[in-house]
N, CA, C and O of each residue as an XYZ file, in Angstrom:
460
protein
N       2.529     27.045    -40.595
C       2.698     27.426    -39.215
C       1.716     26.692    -38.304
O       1.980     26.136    -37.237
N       0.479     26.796    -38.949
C      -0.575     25.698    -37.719
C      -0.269     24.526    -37.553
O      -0.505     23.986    -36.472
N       0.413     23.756    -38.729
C       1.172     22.871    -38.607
C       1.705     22.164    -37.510
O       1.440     21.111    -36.931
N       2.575     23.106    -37.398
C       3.739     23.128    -36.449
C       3.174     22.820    -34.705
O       3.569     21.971    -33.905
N       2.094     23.911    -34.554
C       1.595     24.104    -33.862
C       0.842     22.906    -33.266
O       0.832     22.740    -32.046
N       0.141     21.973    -34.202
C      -0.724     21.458    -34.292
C       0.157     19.778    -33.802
O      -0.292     18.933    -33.028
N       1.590     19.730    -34.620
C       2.560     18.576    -34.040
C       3.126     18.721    -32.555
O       3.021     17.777    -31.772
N       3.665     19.798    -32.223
C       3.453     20.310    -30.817
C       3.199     19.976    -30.006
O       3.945     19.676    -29.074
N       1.535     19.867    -30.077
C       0.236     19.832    -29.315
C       0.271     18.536    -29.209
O       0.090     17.998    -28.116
N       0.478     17.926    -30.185
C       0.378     16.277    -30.049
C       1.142     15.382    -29.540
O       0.908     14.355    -28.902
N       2.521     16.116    -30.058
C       3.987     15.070    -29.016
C       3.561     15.905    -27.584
O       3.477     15.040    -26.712
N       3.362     16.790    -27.201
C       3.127     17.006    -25.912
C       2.182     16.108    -25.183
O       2.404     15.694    -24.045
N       0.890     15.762    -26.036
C      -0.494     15.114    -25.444
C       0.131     13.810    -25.262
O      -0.029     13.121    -24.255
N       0.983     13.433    -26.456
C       1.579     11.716    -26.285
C       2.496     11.878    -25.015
O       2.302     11.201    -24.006
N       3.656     12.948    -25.130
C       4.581     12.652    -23.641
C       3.964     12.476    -22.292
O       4.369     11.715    -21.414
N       2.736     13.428    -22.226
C       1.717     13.699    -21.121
C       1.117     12.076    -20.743
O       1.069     11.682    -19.578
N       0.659     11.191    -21.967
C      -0.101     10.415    -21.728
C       1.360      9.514    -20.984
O       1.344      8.996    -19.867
N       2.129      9.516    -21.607
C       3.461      8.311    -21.395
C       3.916      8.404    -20.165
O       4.325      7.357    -19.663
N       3.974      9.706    -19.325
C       3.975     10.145    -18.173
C       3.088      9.511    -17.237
O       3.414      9.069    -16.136
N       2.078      9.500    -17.694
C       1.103      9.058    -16.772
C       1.091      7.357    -16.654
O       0.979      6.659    -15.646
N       1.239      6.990    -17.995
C       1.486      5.726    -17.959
C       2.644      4.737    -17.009
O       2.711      3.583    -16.586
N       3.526      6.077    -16.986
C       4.581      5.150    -16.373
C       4.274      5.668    -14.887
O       4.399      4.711    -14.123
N       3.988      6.604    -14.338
C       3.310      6.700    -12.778
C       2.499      5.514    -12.536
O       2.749      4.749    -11.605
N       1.433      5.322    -13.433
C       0.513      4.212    -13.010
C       1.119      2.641    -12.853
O       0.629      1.680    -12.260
N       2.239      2.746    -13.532
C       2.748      1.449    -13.369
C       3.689      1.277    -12.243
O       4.133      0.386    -11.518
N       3.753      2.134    -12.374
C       4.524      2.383    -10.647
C       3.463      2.238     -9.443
O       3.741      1.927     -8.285
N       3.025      2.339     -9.622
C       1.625      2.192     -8.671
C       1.584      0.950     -8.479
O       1.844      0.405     -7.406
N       1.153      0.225     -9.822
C       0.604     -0.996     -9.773
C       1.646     -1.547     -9.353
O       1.253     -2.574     -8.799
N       3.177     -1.466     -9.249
C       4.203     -2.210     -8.830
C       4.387     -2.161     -7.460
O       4.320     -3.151     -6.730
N       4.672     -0.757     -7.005
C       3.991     -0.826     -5.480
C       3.003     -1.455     -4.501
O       3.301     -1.958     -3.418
N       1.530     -1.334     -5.147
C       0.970     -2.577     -4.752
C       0.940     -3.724     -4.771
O       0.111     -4.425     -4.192
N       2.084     -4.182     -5.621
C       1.871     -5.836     -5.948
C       3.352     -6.181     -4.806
O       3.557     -7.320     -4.387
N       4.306     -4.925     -4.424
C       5.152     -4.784     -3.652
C       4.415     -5.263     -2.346
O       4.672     -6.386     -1.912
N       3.515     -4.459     -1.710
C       2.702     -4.767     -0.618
C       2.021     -6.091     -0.449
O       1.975     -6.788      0.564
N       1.564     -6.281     -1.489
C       1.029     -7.532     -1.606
C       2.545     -9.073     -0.997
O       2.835     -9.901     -0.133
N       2.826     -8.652     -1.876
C       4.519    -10.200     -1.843
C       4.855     -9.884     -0.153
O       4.604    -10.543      0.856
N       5.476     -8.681     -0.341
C       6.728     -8.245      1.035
C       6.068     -7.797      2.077
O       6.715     -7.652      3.115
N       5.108     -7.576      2.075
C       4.756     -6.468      3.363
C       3.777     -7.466      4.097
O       3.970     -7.905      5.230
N       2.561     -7.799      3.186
C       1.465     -8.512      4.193
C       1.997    -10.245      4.294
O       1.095    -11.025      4.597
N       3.107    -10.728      4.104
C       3.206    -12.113      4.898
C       4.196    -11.596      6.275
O       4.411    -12.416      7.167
N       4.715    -10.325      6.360
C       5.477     -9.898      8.035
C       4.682     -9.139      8.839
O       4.780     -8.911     10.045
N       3.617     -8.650      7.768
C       2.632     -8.220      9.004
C       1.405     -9.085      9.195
O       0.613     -8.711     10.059
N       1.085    -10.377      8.399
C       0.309    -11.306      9.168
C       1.424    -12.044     10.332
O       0.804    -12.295     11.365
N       2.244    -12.270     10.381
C       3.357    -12.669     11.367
C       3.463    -12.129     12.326
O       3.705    -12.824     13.313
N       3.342    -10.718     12.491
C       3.673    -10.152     13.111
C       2.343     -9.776     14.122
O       2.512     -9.566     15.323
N       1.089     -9.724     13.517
C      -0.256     -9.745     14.096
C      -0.189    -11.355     15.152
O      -0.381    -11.517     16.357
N       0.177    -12.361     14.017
C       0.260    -13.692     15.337
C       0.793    -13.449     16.408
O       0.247    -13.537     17.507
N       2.039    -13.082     16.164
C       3.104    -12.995     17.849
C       2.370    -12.193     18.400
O       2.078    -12.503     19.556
N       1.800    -10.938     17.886
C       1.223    -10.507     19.101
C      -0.430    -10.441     19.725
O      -0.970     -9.839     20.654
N      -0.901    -11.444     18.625
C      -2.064    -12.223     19.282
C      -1.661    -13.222     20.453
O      -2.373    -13.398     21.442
N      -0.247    -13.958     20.202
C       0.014    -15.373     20.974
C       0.139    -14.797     22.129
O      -0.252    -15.420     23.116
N       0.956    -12.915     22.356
C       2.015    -12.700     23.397
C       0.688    -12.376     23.930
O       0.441    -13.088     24.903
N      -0.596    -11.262     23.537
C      -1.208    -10.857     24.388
C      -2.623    -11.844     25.042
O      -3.513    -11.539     25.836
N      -2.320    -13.146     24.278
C      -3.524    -14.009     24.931
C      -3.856    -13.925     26.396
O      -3.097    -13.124     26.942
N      -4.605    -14.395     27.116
C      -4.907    -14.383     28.251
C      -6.379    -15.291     28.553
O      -6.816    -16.168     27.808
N      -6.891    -14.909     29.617
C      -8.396    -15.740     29.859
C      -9.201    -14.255     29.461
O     -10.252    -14.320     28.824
N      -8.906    -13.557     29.678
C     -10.021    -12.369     29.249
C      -9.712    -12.297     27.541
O     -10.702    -11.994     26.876
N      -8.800    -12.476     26.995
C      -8.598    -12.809     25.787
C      -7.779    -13.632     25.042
O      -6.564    -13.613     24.843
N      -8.704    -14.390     24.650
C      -8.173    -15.914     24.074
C      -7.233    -16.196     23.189
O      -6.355    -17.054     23.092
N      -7.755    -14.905     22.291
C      -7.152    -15.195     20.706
C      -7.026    -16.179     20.301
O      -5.887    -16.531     19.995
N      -8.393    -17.277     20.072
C      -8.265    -18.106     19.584
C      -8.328    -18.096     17.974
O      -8.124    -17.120     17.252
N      -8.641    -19.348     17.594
C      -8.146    -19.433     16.206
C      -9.261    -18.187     15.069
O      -8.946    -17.335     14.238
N     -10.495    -18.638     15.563
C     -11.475    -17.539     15.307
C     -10.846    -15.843     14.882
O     -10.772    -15.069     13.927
N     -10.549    -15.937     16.089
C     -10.339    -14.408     16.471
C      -8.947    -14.296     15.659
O      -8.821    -13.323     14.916
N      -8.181    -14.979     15.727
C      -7.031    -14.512     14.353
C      -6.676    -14.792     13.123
O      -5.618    -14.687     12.502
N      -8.066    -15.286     12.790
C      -8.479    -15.510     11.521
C      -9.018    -13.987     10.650
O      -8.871    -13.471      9.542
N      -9.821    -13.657     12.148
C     -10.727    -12.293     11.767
C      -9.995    -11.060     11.351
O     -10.152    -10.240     10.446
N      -8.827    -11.270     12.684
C      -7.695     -9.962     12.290
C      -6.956    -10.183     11.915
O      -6.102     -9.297     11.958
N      -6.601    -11.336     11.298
C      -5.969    -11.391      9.975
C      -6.519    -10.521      8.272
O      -5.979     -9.861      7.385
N      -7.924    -11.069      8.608
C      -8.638    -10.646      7.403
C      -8.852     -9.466      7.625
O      -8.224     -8.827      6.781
N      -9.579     -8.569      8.526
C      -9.334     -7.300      8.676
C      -7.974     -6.701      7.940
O      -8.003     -5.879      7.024
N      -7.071     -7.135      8.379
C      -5.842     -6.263      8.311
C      -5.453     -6.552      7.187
O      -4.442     -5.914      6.896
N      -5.792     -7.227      6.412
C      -5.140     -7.425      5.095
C      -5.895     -7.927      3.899
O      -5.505     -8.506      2.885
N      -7.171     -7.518      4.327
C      -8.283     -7.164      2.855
C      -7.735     -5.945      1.865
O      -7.715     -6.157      0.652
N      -7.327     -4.776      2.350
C      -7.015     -4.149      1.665
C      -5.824     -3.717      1.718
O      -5.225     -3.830      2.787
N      -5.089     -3.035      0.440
C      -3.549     -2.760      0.490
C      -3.305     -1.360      1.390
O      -2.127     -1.149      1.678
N      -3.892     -0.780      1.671
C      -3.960      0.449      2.775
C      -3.862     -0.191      4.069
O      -2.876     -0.100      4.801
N      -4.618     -0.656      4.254
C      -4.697     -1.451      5.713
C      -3.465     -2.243      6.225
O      -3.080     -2.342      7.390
N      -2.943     -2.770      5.132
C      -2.021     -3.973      5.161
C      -0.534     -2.642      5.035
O       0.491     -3.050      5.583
N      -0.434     -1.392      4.470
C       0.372     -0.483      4.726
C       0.506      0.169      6.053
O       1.594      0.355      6.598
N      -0.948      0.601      6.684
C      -1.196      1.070      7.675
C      -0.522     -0.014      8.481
O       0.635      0.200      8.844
N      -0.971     -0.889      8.730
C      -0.478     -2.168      9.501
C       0.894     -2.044     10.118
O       1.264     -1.749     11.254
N       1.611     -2.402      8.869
C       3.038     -2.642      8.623
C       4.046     -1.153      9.062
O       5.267     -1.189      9.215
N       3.156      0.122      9.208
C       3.950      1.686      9.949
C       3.762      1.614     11.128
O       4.561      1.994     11.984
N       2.168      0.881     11.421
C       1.766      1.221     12.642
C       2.303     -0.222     13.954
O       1.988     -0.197     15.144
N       3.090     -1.263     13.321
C       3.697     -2.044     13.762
C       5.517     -1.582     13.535
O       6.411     -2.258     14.043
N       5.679     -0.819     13.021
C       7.043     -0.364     12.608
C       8.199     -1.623     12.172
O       9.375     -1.814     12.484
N       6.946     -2.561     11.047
C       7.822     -3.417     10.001
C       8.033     -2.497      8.678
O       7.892     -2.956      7.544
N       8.357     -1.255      8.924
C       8.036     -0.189      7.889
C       8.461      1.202      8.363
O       8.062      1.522      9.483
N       9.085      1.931      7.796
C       9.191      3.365      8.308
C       9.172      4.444      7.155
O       9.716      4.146      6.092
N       8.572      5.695      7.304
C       8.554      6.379      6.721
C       9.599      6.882      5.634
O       9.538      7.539      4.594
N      10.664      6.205      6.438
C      11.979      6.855      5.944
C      12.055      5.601      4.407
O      12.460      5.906      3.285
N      11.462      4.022      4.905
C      11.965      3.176      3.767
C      11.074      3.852      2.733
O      11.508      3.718      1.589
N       9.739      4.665      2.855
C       9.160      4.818      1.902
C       9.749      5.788      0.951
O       9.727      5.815     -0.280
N      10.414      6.777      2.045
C      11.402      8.138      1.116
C      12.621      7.169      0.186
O      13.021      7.552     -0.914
N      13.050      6.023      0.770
C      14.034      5.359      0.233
C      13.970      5.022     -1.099
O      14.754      5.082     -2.046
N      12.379      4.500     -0.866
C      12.096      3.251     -2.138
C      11.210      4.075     -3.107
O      10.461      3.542     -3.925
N      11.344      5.368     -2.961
C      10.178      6.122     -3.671
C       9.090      5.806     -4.023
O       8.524      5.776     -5.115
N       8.757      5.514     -2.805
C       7.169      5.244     -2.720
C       6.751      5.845     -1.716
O       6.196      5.088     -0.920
N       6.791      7.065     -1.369
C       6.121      7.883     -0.426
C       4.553      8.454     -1.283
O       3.384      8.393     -0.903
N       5.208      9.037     -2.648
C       3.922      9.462     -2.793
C       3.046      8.711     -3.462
O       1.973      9.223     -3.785
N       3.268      7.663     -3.723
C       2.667      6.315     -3.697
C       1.400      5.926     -2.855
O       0.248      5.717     -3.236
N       2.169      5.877     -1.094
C       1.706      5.446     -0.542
C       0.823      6.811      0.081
O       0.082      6.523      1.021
N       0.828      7.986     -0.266
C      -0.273      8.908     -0.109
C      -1.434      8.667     -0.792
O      -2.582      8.824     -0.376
N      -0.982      8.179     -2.131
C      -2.258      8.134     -3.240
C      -3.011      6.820     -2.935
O      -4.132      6.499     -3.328
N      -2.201      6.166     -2.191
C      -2.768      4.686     -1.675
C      -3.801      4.594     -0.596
O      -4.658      3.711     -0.563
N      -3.649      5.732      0.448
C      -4.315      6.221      1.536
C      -5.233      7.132      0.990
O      -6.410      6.858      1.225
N      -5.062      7.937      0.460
C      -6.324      8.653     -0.151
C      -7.186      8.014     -0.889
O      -8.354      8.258     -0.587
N      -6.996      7.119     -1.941
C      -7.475      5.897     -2.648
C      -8.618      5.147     -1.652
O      -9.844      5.225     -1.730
N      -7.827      4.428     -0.734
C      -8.510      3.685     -0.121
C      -8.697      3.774      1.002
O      -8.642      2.850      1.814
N      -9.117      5.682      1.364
C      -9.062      6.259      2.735
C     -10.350      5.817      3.230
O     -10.461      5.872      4.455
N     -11.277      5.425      2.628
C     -12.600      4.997      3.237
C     -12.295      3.843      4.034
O     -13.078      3.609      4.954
N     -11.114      2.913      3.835
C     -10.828      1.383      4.848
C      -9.908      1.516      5.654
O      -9.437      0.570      6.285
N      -9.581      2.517      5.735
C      -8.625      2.681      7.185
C      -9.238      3.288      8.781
O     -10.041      4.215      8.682
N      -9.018      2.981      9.706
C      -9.763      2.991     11.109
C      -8.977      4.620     11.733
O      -9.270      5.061     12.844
């Protein structure tokens, strides 16, 4: 009978671990998602509207969109944040692509680099 008990315990601990395994890879696919698709339309999308809002009080020269380039896309939070808060992205694609709670664990993760 402890046996039994004892095999149980173990295909449970293995399904548990396999579970987790495959969340995490989902993760890591998500971010490598952000990485490819997301941050070359939201560095694009930061240009146009460096070019549109230039002026003499602000240049946006090459400097300066070099900087917020790198800002915005050092990290994969930022480069998410970016991409909602420019609406190359909507909440709804995240419910789509099941990566909503993804992109919670992504923000909590790397809630210390977001403004």
């Amino acid at each position: 009978m402890s046996i039994d008990i004892l095999f149980v315990f173990a295909v449970a601990a293995l399904l548990s671990m396999a579970w987790l395994l495959v969340k995490a890879k989902r993760f890591t696919k998500f971010k490598l998602q952000i990485e490819k698709e997301l941050k070359p339309k939201v560095i694009a999308n930061i240009l146009a509207e460096l070019e549109e809002s230039r002026s003499e009080i602000f240049p946006n020269n090459e400097i300066h969109q070099q900087a917020t380039i790198y800002y915005w896309s050092q990290y994969k939070a930022r480069i998410l944040q970016a991409a909602l808060q420019r609406e190359i992205i909507s909440t709804q694609w995240l419910k789509d692509t099941g990566n909503l709670r993804n992109s919670q664990h992504l923000f909590h993760v790397e809630q210390e680099y977001l403004n």
